[in-house]
ZAROTOR-418299 format. One record per residue (C-alpha): residue in one letter; z, x, y. Coordinates in steps of 0.5 Angstrom, whole numbers, padded with zeros to 4 digits, always signed. Layout:
BEGIN
aZXY;...
REM end
This chain:
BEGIN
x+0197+0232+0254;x+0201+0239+0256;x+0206+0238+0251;x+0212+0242+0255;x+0211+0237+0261;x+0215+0230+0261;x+0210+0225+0265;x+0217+0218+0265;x+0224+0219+0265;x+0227+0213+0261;x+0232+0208+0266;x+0237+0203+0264;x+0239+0197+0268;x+0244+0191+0266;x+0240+0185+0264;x+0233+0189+0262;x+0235+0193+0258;x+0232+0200+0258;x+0224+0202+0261;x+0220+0208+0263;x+0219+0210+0270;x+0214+0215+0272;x+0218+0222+0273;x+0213+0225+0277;x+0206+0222+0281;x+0201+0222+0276;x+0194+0221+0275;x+0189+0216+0274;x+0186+0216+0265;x+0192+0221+0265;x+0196+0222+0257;x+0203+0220+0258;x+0206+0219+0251;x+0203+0221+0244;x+0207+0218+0238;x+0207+0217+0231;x+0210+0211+0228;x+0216+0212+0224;x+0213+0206+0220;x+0207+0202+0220;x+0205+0197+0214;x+0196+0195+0214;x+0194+0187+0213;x+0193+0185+0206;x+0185+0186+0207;x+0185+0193+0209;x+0189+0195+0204;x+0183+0197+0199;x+0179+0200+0204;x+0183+0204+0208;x+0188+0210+0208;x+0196+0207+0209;x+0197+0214+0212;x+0192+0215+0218;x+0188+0208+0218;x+0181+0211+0217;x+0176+0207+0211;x+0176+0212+0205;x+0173+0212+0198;x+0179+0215+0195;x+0182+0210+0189;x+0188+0206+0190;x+0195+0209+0187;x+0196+0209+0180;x+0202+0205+0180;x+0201+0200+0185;x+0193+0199+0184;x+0193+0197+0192;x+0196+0203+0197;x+0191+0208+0197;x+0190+0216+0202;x+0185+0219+0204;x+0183+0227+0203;x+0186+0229+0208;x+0193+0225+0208;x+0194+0226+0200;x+0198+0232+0201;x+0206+0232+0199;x+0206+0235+0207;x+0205+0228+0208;x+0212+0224+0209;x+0208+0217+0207;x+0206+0220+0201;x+0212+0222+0199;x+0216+0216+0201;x+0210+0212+0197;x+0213+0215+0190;x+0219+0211+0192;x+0217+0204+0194;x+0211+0205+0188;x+0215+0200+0183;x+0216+0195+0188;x+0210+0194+0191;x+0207+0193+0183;x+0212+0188+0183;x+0210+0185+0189;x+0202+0184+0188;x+0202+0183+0180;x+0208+0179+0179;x+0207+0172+0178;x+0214+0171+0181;x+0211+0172+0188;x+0206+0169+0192;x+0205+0171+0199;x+0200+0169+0203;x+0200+0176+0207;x+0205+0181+0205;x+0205+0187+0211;x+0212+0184+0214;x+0215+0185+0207;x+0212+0191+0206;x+0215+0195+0213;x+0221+0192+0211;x+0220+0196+0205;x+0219+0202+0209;x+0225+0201+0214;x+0231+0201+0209;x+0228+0206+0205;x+0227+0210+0211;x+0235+0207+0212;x+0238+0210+0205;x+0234+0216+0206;x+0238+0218+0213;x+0244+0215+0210;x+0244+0220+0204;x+0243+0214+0199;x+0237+0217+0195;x+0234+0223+0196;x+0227+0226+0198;x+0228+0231+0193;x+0228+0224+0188;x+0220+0223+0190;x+0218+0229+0189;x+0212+0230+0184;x+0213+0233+0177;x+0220+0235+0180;x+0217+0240+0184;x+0220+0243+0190;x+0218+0239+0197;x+0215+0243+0202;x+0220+0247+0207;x+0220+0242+0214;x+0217+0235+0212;x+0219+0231+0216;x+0222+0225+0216;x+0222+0219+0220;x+0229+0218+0224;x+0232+0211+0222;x+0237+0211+0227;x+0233+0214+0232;x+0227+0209+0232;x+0230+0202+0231;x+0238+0202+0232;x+0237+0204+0239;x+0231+0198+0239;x+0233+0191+0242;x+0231+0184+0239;x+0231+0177+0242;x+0233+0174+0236;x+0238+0169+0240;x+0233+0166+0243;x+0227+0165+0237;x+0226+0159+0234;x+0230+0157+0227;x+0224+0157+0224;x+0221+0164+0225;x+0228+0166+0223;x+0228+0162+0216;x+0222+0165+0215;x+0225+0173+0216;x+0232+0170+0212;x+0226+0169+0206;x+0223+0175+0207;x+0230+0180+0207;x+0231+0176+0201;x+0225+0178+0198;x+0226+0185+0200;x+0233+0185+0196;x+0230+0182+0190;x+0224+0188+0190;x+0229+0194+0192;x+0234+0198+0188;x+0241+0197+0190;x+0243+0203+0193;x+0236+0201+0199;x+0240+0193+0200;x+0243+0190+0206;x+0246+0184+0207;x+0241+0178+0209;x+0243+0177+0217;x+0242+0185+0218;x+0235+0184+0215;x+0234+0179+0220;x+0237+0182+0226;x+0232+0188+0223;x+0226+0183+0223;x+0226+0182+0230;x+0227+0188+0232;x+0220+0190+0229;x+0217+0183+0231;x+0219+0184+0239;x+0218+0191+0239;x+0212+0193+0234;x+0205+0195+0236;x+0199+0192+0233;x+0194+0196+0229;x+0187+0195+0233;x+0180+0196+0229;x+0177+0202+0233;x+0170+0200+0231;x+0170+0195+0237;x+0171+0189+0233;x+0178+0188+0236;x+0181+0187+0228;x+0188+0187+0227;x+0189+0191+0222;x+0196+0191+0221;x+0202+0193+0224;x+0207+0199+0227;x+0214+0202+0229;x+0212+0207+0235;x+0220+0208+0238;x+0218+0211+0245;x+0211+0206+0245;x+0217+0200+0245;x+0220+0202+0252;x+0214+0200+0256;x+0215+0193+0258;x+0209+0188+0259;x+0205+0187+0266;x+0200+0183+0267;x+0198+0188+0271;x+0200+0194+0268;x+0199+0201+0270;x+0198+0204+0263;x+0194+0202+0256;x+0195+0204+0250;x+0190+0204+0244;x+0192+0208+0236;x+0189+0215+0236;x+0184+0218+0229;x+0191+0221+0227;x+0195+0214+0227;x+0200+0217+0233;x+0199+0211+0239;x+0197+0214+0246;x+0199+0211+0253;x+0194+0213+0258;x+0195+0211+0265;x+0190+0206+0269;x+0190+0208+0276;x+0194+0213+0279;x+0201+0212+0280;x+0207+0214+0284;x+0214+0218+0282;x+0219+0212+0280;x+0215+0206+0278;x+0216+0203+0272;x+0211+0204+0267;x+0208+0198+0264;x+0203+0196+0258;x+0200+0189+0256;x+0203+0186+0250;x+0196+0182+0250;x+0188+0182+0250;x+0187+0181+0258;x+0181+0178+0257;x+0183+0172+0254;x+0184+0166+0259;x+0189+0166+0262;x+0192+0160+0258;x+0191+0164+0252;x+0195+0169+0255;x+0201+0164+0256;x+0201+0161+0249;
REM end
């Protein structure tokens, strides 16, 4: 992907919000976006075995502190953000997965929420990088962190329109994360729920690439968000080795046309895809 060149151009309209359109003819396989996440959270189940970080399997041992979250070779550098703001979080995810007050069946929500409103205090200037850094050692000049208000003020949610249920169930999840959270990182619970639903309308799975379509958990991929879903969409998208998401158009398309993606498995039944 030529880095220099802009392959959509981002378009608003009233009652859709905004979407992408193509913003010159493109080719069909042609890489369009590539995107890192500004916050991603592994299921439970791969918590052990892969890197929080790139997501690829590692040998390396879990943290100290936490006994769960681990990085790779690669990834466990103070270059990288995730190993920075993990220093922070540490404490709350030991209280989470050794204390007897929390039983929850699967803990990656809670733990994107954790991240989000770190990366929230951080933009606001309620707690420090510098505060994360290692035996108090200056952090590397230009590590960058993810923009908060960049990549999920801007996001819409639907959260008028979900069940009571779904929203009870974030309600308790914010409650959770107050609890784990220092007071300089809370918000109050409706912005927690309302932060919630963006996450749930707009984050992008985590597939497996050993070609068993495991969901392995969950990311925040801003730019990734304004594609809408077609059931016949002109572009794919998969999580590269690096963790950055890729688009890739699946047919040639022309200046101006909206650029879409499937928010499912197209070959599921057609009533699967329903549901």
């Amino acid at each position: 992907m030529d880095e220099d060149v802009a392959y959509y151009a981002m378009e608003e309209e009233e009652g859709r919000g905004r979407y992408l359109v193509a913003s010159q003819q493109l080719a069909s396989g042609l890489c369009i976006l590539t995107c890192p996440a500004v916050a991603k959270s592994l299921s439970d189940a791969f918590l052990e075995t892969r890197c929080s970080s790139c997501c690829h399997p590692t040998p390396e041992r879990c943290c100290s502190g936490c006994s769960k979250i681990k990085f790779c070779k690669d990834c466990s550098s103070d270059s990288n953000i995730d190993v920075v703001l993990h220093r922070y979080e540490c404490l709350s995810f030991k209280q989470l997965f050794q204390s007897s007050e929390f039983k929850i069946e699967e803990s990656r929500t809670l733990r994107l929420m954790l991240r989000l409103l770190l990366l929230k205090s951080v933009e606001e200037g309620r707690i420090s990088l510098q505060d994360m850094s290692k035996d108090g050692d200056d952090l590397q000049e230009g590590l960058s962190i993810p923009s908060y208000q960049d990549a999920v003020d801007c996001l819409w949610s639907n959260s008028q329109a979900m069940p009571e249920e779904l929203l009870s169930r974030f309600s308790n999840i914010v409650k959770q994360a107050r609890y784990l959270l220092p007071s300089e990182c809370r918000i109050n619970v409706e912005e927690g729920v309302e932060l919630l639903a963006k996450a749930y309308c707009n984050a992008h799975e985590l597939i497996n690439p050993d070609g068993s379509d495991e969901d392995m958990g969950f990311g925040l991929f801003p730019l990734a968000c304004f594609f809408n879903h077609s059931c016949i969409p002109n572009c794919t998208w998969c999580v590269r080795d690096d963790g950055q998401l890729e688009v890739r158009t699946t047919r040639g398309v022309e200046e101006g046309e909206e650029l879409s993606i499937s928010y499912c498995d197209l070959y599921e039944d057609g009533r699967s895809r329903r549901a």
